[in-house]
C-alpha positions in Angstrom: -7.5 -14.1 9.0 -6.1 -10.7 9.7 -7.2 -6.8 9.0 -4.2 -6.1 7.9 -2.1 -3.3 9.7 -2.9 -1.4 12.8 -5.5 1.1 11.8 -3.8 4.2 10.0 -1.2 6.4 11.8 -2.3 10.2 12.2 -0.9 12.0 9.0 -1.0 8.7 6.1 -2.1 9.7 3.4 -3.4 6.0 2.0 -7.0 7.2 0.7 -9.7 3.9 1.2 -12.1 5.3 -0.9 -9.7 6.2 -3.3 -9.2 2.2 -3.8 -12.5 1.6 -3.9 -13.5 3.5 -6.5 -10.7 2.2 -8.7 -11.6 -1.7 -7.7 -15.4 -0.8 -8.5 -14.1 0.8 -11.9 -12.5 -2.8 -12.8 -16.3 -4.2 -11.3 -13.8 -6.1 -8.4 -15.3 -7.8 -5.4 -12.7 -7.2 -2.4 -12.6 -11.5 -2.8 -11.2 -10.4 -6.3 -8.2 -7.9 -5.2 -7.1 -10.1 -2.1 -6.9 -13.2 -4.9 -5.0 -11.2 -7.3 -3.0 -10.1 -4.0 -2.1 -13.3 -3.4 -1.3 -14.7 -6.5 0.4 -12.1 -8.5 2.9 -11.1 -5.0 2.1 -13.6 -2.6 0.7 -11.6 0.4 -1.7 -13.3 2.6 -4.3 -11.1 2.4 -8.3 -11.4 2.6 -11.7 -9.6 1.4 -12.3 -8.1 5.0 -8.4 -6.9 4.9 -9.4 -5.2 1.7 -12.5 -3.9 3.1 -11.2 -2.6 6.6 -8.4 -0.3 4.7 -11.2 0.7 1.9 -13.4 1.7 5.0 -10.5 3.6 6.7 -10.1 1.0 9.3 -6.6 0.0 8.3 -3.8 0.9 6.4 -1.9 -1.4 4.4 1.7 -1.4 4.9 4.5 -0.6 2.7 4.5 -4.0 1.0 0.5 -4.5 1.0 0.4 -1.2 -0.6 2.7 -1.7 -3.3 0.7 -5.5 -3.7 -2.6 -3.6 -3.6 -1.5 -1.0 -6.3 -0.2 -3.6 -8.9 -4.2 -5.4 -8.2 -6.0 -2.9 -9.0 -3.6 -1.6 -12.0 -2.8 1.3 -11.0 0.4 3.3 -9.3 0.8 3.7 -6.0 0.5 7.3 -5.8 -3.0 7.0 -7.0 -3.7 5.5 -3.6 -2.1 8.1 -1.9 -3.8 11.3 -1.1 -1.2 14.1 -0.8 2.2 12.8 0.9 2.5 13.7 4.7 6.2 12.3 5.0 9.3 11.3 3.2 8.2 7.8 3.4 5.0 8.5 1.3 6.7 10.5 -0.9 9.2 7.9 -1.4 6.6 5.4 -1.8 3.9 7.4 -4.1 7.2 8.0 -6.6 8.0 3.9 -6.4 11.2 4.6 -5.3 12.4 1.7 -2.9 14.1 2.3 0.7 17.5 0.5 -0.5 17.7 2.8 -3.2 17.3 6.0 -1.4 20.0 4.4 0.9 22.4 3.9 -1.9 22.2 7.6 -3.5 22.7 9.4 0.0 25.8 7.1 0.9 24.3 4.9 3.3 24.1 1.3 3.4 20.6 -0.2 2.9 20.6 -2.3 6.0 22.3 0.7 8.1 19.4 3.3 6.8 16.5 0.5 7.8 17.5 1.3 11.9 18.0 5.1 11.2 
């Protein structure tokens, strides 16, 4: 079993608590949102994973995030605290990466290494 991502990079803006208050509002065990994780988007994800980003210790990744967000029924945004980069920004308005690609010119593989 993992914790998920390396413990949050200076600056994110994912907000644990945040996440916890919404899973306690849907009376969720962490057990609950790593199941519904892994069912509804297939991520390989357990309670303590859950846990550790709830508690700050982690930080889900872009995918996890989006994973977690659809779980506990809300938008991603509402597990974001205010965006500290484009990427958050991006990701808090559920835009994907390929898109943003696409409307600046770029190709989506091409704008992944820049």
């Amino acid at each position: 079993m993992h914790y998920g991502t390396a413990p949050g990079p200076a600056g994110s803006s994912f907000d644990g608590a945040a996440a916890r208050r919404l899973r306690d509002g849907l009376r969720l065990t962490p057990e609950d949102v790593a199941y519904g994780m892994r069912a509804a988007y297939g991520m390989e994800t357990d309670a303590r994973t859950v846990a550790a980003w709830e508690a700050g210790a982690a930080t889900p990744d872009e995918r996890q995030l989006a994973a977690l967000a659809g779980a506990l029924w809300c938008s991603v945004s509402d597990l974001l605290g205010r965006p500290a980069t484009l990427r958050e920004y991006r990701m808090a308005r559920g835009v994907p990466r390929s898109d943003v690609a696409l409307r600046i010119g770029m190709d989506p593989v091409s704008s992944i290494r820049a």
